[in-house]
PyMOL Python script that loads the backbone (N, CA, C, O; Angstrom):
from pymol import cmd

cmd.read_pdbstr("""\
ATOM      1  N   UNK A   1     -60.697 -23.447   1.455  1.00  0.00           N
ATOM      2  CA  UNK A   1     -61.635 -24.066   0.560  1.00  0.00           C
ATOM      3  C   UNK A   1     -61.249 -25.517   0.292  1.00  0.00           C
ATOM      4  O   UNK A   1     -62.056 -26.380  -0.055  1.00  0.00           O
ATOM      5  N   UNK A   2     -60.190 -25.672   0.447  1.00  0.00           N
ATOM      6  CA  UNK A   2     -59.713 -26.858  -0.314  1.00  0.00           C
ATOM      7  C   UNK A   2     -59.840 -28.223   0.712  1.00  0.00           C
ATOM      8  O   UNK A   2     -60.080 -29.381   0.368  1.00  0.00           O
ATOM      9  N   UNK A   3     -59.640 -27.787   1.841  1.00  0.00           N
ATOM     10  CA  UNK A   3     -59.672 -28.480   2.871  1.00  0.00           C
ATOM     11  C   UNK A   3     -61.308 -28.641   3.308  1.00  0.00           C
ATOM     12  O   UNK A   3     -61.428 -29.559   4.119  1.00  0.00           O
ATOM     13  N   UNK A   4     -62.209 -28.180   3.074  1.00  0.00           N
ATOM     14  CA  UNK A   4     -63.759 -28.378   3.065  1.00  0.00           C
ATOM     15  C   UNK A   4     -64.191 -29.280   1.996  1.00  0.00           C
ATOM     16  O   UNK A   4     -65.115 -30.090   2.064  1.00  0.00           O
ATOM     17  N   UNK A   5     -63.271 -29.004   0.807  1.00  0.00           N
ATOM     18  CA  UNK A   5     -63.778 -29.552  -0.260  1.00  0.00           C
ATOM     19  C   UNK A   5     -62.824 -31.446  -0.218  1.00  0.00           C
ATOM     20  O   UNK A   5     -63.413 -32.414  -0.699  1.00  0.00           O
ATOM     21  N   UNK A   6     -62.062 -31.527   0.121  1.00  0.00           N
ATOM     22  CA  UNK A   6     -61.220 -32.796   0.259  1.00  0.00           C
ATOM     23  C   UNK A   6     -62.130 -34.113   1.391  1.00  0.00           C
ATOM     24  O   UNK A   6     -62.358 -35.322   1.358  1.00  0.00           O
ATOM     25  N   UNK A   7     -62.406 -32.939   2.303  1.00  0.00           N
ATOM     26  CA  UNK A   7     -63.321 -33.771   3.390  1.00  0.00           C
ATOM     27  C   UNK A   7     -64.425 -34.198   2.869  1.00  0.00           C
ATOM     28  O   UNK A   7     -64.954 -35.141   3.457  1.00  0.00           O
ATOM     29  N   UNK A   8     -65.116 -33.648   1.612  1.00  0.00           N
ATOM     30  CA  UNK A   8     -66.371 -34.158   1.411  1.00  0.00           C
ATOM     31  C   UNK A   8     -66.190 -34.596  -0.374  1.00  0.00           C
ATOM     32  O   UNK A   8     -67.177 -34.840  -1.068  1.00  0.00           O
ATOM     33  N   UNK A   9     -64.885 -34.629  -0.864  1.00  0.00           N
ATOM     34  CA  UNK A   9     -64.964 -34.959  -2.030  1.00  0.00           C
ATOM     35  C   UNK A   9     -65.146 -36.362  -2.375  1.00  0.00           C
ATOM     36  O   UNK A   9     -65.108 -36.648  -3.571  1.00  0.00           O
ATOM     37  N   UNK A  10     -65.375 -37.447  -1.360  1.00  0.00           N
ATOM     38  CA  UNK A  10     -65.912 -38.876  -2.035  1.00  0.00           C
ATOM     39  C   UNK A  10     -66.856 -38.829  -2.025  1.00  0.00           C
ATOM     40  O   UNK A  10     -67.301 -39.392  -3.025  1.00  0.00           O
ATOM     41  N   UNK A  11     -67.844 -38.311  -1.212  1.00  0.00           N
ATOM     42  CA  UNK A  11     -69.480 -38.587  -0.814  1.00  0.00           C
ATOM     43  C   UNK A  11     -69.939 -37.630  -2.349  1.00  0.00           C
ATOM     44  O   UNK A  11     -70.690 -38.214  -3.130  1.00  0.00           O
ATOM     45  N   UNK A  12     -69.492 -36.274  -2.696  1.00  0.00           N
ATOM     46  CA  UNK A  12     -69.703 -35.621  -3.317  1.00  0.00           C
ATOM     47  C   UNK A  12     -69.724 -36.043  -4.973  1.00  0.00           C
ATOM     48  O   UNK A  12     -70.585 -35.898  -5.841  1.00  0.00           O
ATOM     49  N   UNK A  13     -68.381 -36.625  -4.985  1.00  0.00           N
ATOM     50  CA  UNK A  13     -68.282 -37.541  -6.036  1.00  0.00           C
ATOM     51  C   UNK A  13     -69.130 -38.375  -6.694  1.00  0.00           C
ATOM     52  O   UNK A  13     -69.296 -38.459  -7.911  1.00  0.00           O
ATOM     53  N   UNK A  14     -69.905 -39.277  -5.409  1.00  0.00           N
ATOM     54  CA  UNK A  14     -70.114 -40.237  -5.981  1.00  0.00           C
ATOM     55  C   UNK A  14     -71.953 -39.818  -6.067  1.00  0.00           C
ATOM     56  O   UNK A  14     -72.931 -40.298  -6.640  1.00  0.00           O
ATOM     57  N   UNK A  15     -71.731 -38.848  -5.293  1.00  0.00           N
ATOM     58  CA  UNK A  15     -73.705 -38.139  -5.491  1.00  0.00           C
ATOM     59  C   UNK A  15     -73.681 -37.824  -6.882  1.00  0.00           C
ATOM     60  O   UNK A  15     -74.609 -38.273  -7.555  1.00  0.00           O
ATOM     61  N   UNK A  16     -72.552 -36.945  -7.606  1.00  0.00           N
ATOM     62  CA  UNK A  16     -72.552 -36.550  -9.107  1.00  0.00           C
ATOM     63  C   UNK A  16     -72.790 -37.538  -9.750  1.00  0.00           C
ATOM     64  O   UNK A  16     -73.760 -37.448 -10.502  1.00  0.00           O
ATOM     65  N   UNK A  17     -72.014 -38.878  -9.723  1.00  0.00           N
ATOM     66  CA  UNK A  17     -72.160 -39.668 -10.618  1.00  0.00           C
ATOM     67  C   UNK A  17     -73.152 -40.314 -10.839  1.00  0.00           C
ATOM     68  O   UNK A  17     -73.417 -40.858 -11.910  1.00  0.00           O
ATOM     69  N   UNK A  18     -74.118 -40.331  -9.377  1.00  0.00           N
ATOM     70  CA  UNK A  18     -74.885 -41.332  -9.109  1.00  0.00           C
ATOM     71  C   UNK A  18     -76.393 -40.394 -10.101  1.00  0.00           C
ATOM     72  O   UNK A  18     -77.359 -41.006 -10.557  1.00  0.00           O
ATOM     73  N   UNK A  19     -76.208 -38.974 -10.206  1.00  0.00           N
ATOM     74  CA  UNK A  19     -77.531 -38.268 -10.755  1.00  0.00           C
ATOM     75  C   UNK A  19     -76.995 -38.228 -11.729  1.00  0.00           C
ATOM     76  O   UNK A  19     -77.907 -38.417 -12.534  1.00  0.00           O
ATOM     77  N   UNK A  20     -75.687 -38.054 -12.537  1.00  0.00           N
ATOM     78  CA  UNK A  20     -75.300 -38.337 -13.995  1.00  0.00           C
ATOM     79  C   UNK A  20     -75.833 -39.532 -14.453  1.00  0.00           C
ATOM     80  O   UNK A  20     -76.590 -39.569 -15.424  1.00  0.00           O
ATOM     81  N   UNK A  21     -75.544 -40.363 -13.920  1.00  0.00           N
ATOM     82  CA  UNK A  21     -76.275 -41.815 -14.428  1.00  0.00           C
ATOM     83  C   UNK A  21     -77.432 -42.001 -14.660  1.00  0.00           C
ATOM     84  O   UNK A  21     -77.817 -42.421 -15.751  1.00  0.00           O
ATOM     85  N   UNK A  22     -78.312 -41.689 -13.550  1.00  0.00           N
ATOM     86  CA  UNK A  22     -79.688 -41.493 -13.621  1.00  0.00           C
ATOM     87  C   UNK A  22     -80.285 -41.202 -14.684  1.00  0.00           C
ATOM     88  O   UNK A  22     -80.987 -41.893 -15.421  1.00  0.00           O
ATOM     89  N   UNK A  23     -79.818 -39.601 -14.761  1.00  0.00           N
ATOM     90  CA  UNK A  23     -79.905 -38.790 -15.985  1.00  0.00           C
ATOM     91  C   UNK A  23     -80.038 -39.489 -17.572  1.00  0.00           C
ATOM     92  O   UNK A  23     -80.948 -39.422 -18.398  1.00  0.00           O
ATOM     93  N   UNK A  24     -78.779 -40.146 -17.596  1.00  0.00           N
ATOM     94  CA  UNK A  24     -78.415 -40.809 -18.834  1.00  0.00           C
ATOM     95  C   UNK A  24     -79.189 -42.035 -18.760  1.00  0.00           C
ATOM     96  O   UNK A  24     -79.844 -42.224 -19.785  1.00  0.00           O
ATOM     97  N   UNK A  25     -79.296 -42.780 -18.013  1.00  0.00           N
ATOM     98  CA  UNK A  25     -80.387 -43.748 -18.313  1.00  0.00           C
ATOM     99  C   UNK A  25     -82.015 -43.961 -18.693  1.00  0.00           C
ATOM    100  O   UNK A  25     -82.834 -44.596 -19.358  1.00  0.00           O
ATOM    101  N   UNK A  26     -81.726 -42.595 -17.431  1.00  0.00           N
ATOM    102  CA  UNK A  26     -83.504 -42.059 -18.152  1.00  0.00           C
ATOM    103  C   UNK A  26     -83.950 -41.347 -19.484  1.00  0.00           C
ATOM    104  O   UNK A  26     -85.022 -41.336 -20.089  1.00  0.00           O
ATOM    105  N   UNK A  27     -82.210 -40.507 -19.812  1.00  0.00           N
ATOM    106  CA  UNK A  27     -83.011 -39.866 -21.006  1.00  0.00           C
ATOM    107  C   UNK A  27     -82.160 -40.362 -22.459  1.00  0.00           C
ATOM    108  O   UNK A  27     -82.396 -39.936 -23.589  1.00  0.00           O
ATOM    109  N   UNK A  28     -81.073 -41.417 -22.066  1.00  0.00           N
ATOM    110  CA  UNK A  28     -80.667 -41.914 -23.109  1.00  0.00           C
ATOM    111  C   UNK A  28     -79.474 -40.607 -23.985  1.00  0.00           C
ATOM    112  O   UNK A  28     -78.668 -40.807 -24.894  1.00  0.00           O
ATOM    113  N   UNK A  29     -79.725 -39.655 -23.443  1.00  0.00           N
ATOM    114  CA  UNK A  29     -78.701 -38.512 -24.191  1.00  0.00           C
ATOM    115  C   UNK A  29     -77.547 -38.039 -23.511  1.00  0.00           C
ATOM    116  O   UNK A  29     -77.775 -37.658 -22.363  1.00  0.00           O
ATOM    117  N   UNK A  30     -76.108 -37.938 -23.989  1.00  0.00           N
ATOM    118  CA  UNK A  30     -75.298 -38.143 -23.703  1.00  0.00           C
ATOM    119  C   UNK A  30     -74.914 -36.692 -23.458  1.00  0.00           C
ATOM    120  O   UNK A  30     -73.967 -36.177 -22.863  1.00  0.00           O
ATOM    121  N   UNK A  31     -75.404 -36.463 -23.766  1.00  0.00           N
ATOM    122  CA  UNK A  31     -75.562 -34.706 -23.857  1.00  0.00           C
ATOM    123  C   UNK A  31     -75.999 -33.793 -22.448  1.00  0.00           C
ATOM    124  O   UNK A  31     -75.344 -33.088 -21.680  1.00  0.00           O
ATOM    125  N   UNK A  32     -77.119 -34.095 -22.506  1.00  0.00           N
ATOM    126  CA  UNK A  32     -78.067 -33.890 -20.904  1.00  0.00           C
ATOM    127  C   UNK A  32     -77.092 -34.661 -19.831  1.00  0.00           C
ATOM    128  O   UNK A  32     -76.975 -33.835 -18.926  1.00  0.00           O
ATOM    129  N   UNK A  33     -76.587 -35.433 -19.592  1.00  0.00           N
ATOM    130  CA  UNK A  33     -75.894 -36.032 -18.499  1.00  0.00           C
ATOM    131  C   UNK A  33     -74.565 -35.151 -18.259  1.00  0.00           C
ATOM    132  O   UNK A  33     -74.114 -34.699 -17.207  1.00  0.00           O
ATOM    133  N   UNK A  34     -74.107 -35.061 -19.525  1.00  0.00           N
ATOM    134  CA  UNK A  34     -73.223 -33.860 -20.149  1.00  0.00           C
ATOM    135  C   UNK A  34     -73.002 -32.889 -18.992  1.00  0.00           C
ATOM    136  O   UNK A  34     -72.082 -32.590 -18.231  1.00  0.00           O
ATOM    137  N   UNK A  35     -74.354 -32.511 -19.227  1.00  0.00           N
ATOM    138  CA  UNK A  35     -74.852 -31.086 -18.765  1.00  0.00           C
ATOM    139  C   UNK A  35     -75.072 -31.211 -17.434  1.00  0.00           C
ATOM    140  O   UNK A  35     -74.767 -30.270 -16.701  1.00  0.00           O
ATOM    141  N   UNK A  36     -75.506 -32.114 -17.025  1.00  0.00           N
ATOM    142  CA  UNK A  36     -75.447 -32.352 -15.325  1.00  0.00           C
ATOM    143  C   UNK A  36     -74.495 -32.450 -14.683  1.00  0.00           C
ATOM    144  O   UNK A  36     -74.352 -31.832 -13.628  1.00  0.00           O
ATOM    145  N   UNK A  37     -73.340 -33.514 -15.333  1.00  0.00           N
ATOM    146  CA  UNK A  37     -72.149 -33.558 -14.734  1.00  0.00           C
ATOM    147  C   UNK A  37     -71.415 -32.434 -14.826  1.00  0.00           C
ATOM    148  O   UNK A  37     -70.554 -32.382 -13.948  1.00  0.00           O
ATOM    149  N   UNK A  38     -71.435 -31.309 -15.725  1.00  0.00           N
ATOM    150  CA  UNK A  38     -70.990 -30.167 -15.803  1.00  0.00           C
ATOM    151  C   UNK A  38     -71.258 -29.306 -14.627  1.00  0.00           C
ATOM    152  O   UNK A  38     -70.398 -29.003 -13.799  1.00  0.00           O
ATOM    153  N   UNK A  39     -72.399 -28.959 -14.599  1.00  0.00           N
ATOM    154  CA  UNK A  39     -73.718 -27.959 -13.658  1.00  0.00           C
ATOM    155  C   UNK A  39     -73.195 -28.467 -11.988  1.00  0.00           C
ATOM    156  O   UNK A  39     -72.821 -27.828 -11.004  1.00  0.00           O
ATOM    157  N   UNK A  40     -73.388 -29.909 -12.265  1.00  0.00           N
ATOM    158  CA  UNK A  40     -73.142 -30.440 -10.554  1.00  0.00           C
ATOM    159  C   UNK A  40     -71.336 -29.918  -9.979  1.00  0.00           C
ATOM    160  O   UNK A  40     -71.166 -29.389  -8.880  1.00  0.00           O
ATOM    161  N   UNK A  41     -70.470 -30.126 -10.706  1.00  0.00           N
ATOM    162  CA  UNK A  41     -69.036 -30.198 -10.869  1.00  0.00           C
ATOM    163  C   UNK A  41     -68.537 -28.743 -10.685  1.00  0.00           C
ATOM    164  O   UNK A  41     -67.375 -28.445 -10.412  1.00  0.00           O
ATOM    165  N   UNK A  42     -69.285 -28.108 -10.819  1.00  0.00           N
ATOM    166  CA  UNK A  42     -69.223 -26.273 -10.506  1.00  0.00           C
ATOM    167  C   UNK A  42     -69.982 -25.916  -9.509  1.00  0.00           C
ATOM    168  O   UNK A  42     -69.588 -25.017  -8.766  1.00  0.00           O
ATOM    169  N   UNK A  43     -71.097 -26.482  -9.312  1.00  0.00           N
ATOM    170  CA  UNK A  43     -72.045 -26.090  -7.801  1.00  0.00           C
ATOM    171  C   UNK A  43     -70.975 -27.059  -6.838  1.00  0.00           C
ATOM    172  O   UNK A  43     -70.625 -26.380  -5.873  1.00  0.00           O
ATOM    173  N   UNK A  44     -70.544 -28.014  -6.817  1.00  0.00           N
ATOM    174  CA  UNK A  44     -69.634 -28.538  -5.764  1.00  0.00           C
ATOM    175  C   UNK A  44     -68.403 -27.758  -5.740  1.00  0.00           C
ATOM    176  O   UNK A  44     -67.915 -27.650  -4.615  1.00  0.00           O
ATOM    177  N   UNK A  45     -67.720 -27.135  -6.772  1.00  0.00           N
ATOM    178  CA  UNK A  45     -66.960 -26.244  -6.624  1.00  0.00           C
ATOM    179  C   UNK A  45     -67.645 -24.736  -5.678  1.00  0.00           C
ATOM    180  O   UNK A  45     -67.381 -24.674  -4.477  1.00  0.00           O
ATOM    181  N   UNK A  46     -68.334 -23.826  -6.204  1.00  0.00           N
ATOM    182  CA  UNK A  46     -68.721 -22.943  -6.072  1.00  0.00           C
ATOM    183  C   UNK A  46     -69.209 -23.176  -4.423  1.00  0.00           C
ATOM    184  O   UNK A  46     -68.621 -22.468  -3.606  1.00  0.00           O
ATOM    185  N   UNK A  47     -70.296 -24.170  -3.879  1.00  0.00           N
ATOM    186  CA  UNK A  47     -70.584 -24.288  -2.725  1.00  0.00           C
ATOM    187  C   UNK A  47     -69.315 -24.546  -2.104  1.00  0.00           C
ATOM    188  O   UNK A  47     -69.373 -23.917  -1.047  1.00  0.00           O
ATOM    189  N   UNK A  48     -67.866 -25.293  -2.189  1.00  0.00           N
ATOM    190  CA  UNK A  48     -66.939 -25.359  -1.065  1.00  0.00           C
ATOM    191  C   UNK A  48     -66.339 -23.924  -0.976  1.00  0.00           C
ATOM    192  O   UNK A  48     -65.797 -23.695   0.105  1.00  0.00           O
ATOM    193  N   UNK A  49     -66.326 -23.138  -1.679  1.00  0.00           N
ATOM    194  CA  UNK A  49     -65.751 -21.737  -2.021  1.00  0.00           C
ATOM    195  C   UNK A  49     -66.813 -20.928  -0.840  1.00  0.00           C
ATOM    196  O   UNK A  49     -66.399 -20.335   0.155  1.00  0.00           O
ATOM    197  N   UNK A  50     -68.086 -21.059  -1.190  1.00  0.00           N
ATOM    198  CA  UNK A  50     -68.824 -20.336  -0.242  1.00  0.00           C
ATOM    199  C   UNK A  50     -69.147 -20.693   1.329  1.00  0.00           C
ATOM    200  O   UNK A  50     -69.659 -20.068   2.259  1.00  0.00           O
ATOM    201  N   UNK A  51     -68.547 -22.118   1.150  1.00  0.00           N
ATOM    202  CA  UNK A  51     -68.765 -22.295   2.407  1.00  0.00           C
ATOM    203  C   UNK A  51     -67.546 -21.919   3.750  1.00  0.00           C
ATOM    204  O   UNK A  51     -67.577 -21.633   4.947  1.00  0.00           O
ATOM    205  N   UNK A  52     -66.248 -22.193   2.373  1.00  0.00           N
ATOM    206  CA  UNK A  52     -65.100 -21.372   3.448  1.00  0.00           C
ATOM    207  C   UNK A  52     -65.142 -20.197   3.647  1.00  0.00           C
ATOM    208  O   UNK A  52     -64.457 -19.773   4.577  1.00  0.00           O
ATOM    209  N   UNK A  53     -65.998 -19.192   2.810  1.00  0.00           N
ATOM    210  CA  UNK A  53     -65.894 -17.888   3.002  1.00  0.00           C
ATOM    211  C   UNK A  53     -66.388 -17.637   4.256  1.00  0.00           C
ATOM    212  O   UNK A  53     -65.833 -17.065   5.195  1.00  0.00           O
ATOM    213  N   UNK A  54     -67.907 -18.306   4.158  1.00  0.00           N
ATOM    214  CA  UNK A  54     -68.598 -18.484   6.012  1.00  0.00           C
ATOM    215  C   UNK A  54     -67.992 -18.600   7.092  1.00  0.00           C
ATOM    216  O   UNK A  54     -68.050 -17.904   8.106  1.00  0.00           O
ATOM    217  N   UNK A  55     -67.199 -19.807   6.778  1.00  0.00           N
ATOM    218  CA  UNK A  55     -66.556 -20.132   7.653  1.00  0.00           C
ATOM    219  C   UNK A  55     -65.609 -19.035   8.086  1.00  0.00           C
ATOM    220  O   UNK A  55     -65.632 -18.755   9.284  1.00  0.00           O
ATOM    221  N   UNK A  56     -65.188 -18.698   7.688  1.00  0.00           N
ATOM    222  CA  UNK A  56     -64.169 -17.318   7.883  1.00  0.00           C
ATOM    223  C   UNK A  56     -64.912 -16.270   8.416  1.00  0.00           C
ATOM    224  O   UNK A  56     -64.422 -15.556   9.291  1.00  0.00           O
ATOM    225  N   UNK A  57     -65.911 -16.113   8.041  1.00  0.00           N
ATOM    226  CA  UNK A  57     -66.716 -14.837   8.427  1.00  0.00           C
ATOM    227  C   UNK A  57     -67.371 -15.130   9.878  1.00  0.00           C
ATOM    228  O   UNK A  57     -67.303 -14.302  10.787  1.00  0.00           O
ATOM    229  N   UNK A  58     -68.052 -16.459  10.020  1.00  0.00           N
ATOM    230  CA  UNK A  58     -67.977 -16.499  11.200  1.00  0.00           C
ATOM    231  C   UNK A  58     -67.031 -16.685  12.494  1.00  0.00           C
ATOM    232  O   UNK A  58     -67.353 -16.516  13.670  1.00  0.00           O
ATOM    233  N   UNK A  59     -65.606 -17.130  11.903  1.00  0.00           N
ATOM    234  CA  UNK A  59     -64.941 -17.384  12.845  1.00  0.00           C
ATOM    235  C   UNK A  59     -63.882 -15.758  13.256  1.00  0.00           C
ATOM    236  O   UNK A  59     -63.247 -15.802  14.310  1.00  0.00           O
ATOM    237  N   UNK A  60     -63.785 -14.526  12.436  1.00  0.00           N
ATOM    238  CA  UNK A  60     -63.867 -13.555  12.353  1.00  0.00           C
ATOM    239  C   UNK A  60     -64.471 -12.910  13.431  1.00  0.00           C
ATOM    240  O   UNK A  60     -63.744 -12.388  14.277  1.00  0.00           O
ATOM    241  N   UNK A  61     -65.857 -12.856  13.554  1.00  0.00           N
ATOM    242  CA  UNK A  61     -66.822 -12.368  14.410  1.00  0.00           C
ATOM    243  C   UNK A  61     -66.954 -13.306  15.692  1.00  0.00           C
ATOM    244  O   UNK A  61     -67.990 -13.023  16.293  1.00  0.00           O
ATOM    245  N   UNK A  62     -66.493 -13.966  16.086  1.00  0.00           N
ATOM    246  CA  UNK A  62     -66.256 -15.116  17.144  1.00  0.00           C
ATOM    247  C   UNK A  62     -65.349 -14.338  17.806  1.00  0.00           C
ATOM    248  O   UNK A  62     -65.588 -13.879  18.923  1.00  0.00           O
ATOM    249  N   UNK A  63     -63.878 -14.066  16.957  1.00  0.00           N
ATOM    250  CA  UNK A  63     -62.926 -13.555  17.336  1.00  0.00           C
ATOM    251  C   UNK A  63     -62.669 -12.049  17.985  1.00  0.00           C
ATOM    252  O   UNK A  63     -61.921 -11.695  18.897  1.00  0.00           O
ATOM    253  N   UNK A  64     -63.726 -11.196  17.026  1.00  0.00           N
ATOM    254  CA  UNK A  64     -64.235 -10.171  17.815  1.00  0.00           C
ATOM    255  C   UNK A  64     -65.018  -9.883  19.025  1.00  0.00           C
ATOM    256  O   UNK A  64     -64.866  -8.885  19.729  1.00  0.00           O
ATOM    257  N   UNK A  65     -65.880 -10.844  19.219  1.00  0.00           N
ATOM    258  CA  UNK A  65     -66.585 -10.997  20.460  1.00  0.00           C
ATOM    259  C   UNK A  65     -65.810 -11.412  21.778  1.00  0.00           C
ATOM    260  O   UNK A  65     -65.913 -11.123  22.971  1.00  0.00           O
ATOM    261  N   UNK A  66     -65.030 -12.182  21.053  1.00  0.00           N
ATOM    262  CA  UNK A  66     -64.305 -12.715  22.362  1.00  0.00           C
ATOM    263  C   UNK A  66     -63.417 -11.594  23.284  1.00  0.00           C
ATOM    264  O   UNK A  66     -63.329 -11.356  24.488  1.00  0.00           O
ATOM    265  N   UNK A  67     -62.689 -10.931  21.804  1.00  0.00           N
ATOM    266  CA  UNK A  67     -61.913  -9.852  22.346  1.00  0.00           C
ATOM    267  C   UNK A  67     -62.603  -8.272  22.744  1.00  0.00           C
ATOM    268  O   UNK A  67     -62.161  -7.296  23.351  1.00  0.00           O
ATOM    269  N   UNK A  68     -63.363  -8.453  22.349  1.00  0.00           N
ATOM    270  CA  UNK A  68     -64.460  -7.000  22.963  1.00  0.00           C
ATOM    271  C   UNK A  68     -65.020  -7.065  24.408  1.00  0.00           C
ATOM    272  O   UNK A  68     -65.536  -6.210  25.128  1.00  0.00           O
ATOM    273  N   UNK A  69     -64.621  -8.920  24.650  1.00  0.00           N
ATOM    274  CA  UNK A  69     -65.236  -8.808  26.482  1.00  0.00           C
ATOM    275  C   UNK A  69     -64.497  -8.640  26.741  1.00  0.00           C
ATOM    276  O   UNK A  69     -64.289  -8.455  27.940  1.00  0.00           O
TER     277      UNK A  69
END
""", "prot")
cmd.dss("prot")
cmd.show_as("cartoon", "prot")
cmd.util.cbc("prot")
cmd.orient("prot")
């Protein structure tokens, strides 16, 4: 996970900040941006988590195929 998540943690970074800002400029509440930077900061967690799991799962079944020919 960690290594999925390192490779994409500047681009990722700076997408959060860039819709936190947004957020706060458009709605002036410090609160709601709050809440985005929260929401976003756990879906970037949660998606690198799910994406290594994939990754595993497919490379798993790769591994079986190969060895079943």
């Amino acid at each position: 996970m960690l290594e999925r998540y390192r490779r994409t943690f500047f681009v990722t970074q700076a997408a959060i900040v860039a819709v936190t800002l947004a957020v706060f400029v458009q709605s002036h509440r410090l609160a709601a941006a709050a809440a985005f930077f929260a929401t976003m900061q756990i879906g970037a967690i949660t998606g690198a988590l799910w994406a290594a799991r994939l990754k595993r799962k497919i490379e798993r079944s790769q591994q079986g195929f190969l060895v079943s020919r």
